[in-house]
N, C-alpha and C positions, 0 to 999 in steps of 0.2 A: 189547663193543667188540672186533671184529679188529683187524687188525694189516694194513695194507698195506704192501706190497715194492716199489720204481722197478724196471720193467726195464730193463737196457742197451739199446742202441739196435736190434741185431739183432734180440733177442726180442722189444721192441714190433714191430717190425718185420713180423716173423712174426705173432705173434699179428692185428696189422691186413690182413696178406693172406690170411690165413685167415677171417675175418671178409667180408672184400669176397667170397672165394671163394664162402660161404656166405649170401651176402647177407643178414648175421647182422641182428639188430633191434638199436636202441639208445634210449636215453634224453635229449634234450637239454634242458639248462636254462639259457636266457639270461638271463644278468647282471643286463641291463637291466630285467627286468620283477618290478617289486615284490611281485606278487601271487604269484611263486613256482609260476611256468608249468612244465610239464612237457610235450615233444614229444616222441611216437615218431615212429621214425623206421627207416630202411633203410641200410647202406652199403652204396649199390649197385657203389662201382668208387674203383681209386685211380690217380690220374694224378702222377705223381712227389712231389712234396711238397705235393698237392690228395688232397682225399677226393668224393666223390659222393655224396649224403647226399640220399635221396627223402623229405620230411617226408609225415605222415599226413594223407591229405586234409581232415578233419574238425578238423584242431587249431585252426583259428578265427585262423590268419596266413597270408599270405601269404608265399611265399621274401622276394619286393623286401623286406618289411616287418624280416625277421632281417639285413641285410645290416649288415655293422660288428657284430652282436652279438657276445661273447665266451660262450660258451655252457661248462657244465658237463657233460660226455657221462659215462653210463653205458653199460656193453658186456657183457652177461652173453653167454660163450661157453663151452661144452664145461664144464659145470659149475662154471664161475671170472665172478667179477665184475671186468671191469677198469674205471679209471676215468683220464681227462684231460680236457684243456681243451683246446679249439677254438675258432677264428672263425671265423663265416658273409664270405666273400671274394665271392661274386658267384653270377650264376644264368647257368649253361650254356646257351650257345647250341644249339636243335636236340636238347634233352632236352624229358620231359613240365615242364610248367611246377611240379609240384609237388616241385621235385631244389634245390638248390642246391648249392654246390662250399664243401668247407671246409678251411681249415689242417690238413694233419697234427703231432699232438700231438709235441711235444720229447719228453715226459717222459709212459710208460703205467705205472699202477702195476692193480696185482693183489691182493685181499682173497679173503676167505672157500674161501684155498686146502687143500683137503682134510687134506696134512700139519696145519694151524693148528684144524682143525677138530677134531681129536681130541684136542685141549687144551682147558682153558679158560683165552682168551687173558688176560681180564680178571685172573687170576691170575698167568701164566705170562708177560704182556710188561711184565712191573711196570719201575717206571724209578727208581733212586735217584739224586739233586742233590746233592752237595757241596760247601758253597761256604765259600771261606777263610775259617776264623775262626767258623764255624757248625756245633756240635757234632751236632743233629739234622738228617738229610738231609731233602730234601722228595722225598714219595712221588709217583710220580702211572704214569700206564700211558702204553707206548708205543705212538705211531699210526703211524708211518712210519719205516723206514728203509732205508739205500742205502750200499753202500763208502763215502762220503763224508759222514755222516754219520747224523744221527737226529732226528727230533719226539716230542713229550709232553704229554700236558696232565697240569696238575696243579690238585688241588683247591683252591679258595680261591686269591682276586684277592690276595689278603695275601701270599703267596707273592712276589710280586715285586716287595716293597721290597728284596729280597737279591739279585735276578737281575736285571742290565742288561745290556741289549745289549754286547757287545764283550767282558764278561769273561770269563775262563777258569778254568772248574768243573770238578769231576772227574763224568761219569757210570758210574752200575753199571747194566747192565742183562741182560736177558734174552730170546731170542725164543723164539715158542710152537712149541712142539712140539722143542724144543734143549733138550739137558741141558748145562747148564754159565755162567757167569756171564763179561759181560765186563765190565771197570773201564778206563776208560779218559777222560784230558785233553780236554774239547770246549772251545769257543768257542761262546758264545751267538751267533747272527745274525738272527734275530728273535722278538719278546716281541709276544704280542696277549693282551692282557687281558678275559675274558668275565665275567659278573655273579658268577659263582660260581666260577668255573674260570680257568687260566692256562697259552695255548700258547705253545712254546719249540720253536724253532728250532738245531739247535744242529750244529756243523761241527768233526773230528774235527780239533784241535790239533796236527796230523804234526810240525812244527818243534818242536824238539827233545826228541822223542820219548825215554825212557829204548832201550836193547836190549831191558828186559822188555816196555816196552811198545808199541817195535815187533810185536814175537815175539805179544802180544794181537791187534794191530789185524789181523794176519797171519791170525792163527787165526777172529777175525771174517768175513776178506774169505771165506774159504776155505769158511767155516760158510754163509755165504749164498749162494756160488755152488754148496753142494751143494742149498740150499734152492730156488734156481733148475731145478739140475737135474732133480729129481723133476718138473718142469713140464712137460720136454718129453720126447717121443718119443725109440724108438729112434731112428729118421732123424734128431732135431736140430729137427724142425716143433714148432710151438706147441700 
């Protein structure tokens, strides 16, 4: 399991013009279809908060037919996978008929980045639980995080007679390819329970933070935007 990163808005940003520049390939999987459809696809052009997305002729839909879908996009560019969520919005007037126009994603996240690659994440983004009153932490590995917070799954549905929504845990964690631990107050904000496993949502307690653990959450922000940095170019491009 990697470790995906939210980029801020400018380097999704980037990263997505760069892509239209390159009329990069992508992956889309709509919501809606049970059967666990996957479409390639093109982004051919971005019109301010629209994408331009040429679906593959052969994919056995028609654009009208994705319209209202909320689709999962894959983006492999320049050796990185990024991945968000989009909706099919409408079919361009005056394009080939196989284009439709999509939402541009709020939130692009980034896995399998070179720095995380010379780790083994599975090791290396481990997630410690602390929950009041509960002598042994629950283990499990980190899948997401962002300034504002972090996700985890953890082994075993059992796990979450101790973990509800709204309360406030402490987490220790680690990211791949980073030497050093942070510990630090979260707030659960959401609990999905899987047959074997258990994801947690979880949003960094800032109100009333100790000094020491400002001085942490500090040293986190600072750790991940150097983590960003190796991302981009001399010039600042994606």
């Amino acid at each position: 399991m990697l470790m995906t990163v939210d980029l801020n808005p400018k380097q999704a940003a980037r990263v997505l013009e760069q892509a239209a520049r390159s009329h990069a390939a992508l992956q889309l999987e709509p919501r809606n279809r049970a059967d666990g459809m996957v479409i390639a696809a093109t982004l051919v052009r971005i019109e301010g908060n629209l994408m331009c997305v040429a679906l593959e002729k052969d994919c056995g839909l028609t654009p009208v037919d994705l319209i209202g879908a909320f689709c999962e996009a894959q983006l492999p560019l320049e050796g990185q996978m990024y991945s968000f969520t989009t909706c099919v919005l409408d079919v361009p007037d005056g394009d080939p008929p196989s284009r439709v126009m999509v939402s541009a994603p709020e939130v692009v996240q980034v896995a399998n980045r070179r720095r995380f690659e010379r780790t083994n994440a599975t090791v290396a983004s481990q997630v410690r639980i602390y929950v009041p009153g509960v002598d042994a932490p629950c283990v499990g590995l980190l899948t997401c995080v962002s300034a504002g917070g972090l996700s985890c799954v953890l082994p075993g549905a059992s796990a979450g007679d101790a973990l509800l929504v709204g309360d406030e845990v402490r987490a220790q964690f680690e990211l791949a390819g980073v030497t050093g631990t942070f510990d630090l107050r979260v707030v659960i904000c959401t609990k999905r329970a899987g047959p074997d496993e258990l994801h947690l949502g979880l949003e960094f307690a800032t109100r009333g933070y100790s000094p020491a653990e400002v001085k942490t959450l500090e040293a986190f922000r600072a750790t991940l935007a150097e983590v960003f940095a190796d991302h981009l170019d001399a010039n600042g491009e994606a």
